[in-house]
C-alpha positions as CSV (number, residue, x, y, z in Angstrom):
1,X,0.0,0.0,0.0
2,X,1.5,3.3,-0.7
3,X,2.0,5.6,2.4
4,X,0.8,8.9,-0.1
5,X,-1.8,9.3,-2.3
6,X,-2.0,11.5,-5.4
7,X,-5.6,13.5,-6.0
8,X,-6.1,16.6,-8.4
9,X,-8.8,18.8,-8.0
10,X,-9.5,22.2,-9.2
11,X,-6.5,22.6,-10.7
12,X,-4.2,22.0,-7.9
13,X,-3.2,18.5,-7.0
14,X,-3.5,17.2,-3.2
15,X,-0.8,14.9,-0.9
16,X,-3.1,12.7,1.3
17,X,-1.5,10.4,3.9
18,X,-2.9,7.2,3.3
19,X,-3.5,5.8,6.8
20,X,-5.2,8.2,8.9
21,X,-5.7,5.4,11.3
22,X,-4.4,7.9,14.3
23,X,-4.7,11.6,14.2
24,X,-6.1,13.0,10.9
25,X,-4.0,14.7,8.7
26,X,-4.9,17.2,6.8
27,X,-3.8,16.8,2.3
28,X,-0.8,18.7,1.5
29,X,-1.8,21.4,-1.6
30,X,1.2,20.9,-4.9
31,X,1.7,22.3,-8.2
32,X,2.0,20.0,-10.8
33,X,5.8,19.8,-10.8
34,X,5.6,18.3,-7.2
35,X,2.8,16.0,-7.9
36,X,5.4,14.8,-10.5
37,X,7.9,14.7,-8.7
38,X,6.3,12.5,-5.6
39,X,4.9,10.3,-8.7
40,X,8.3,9.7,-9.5
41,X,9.8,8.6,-5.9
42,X,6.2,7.0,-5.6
43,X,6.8,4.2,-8.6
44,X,10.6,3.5,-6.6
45,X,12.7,5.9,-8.8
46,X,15.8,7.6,-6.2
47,X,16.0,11.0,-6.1
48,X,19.2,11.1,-8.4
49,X,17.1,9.1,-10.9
50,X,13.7,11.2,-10.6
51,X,16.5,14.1,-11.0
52,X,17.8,12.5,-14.2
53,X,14.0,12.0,-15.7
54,X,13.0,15.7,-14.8
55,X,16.9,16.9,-16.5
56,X,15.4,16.2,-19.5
57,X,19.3,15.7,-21.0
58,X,20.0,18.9,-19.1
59,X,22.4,17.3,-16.9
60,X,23.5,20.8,-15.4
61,X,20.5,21.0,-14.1
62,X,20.5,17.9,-11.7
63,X,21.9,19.4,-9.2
64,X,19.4,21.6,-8.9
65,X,17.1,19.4,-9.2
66,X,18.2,17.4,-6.4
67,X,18.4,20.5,-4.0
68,X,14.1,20.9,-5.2
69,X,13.8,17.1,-4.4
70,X,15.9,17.2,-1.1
71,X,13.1,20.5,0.2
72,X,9.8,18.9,-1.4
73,X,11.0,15.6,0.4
74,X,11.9,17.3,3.6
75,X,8.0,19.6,3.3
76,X,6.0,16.2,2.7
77,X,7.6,14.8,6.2
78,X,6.7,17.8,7.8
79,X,3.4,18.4,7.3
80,X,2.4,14.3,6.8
81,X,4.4,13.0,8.8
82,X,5.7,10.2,5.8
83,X,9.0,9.8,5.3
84,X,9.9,9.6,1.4
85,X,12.3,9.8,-1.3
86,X,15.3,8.3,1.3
């Protein structure tokens, strides 16, 4: 079972913690770019890989890329409380 699920409505796409057998959690709100990005971690890609995928080629821009991944990775513990992207 996968600890986050993926939901877009109105135009914005929503982080829900999948067992909200304890406390409730309330979704996480994401652009599209994150939504891709958890996708990405989701299906068992690494960061550096999911990295390499969003490069597009680019590979100066990985290391950006990672930094994005390494904050959006960092947010989803936060406010869910789900560990991901390790």
């Amino acid at each position: 079972m996968k600890q986050i699920i993926i939901r877009e409505a109105g135009g914005v796409y929503w982080l829900i913690k999948a067992d909200q057998s304890g406390t409730y959690v309330p979704p996480m709100m994401v652009n599209d770019s994150a939504a891709e990005l958890i996708r990405l971690l989701l299906e068992g890609n690494t960061p550096q890989e999911s990295a390499r995928i969003l490069s597009e080629g680019e590979d100066d821009l990985i290391p950006v890329i990672l930094n994005d991944i390494q904050s959006l990775c960092e947010e989803v513990q936060k406010q869910l409380g789900v560990p991901i992207g390790a």
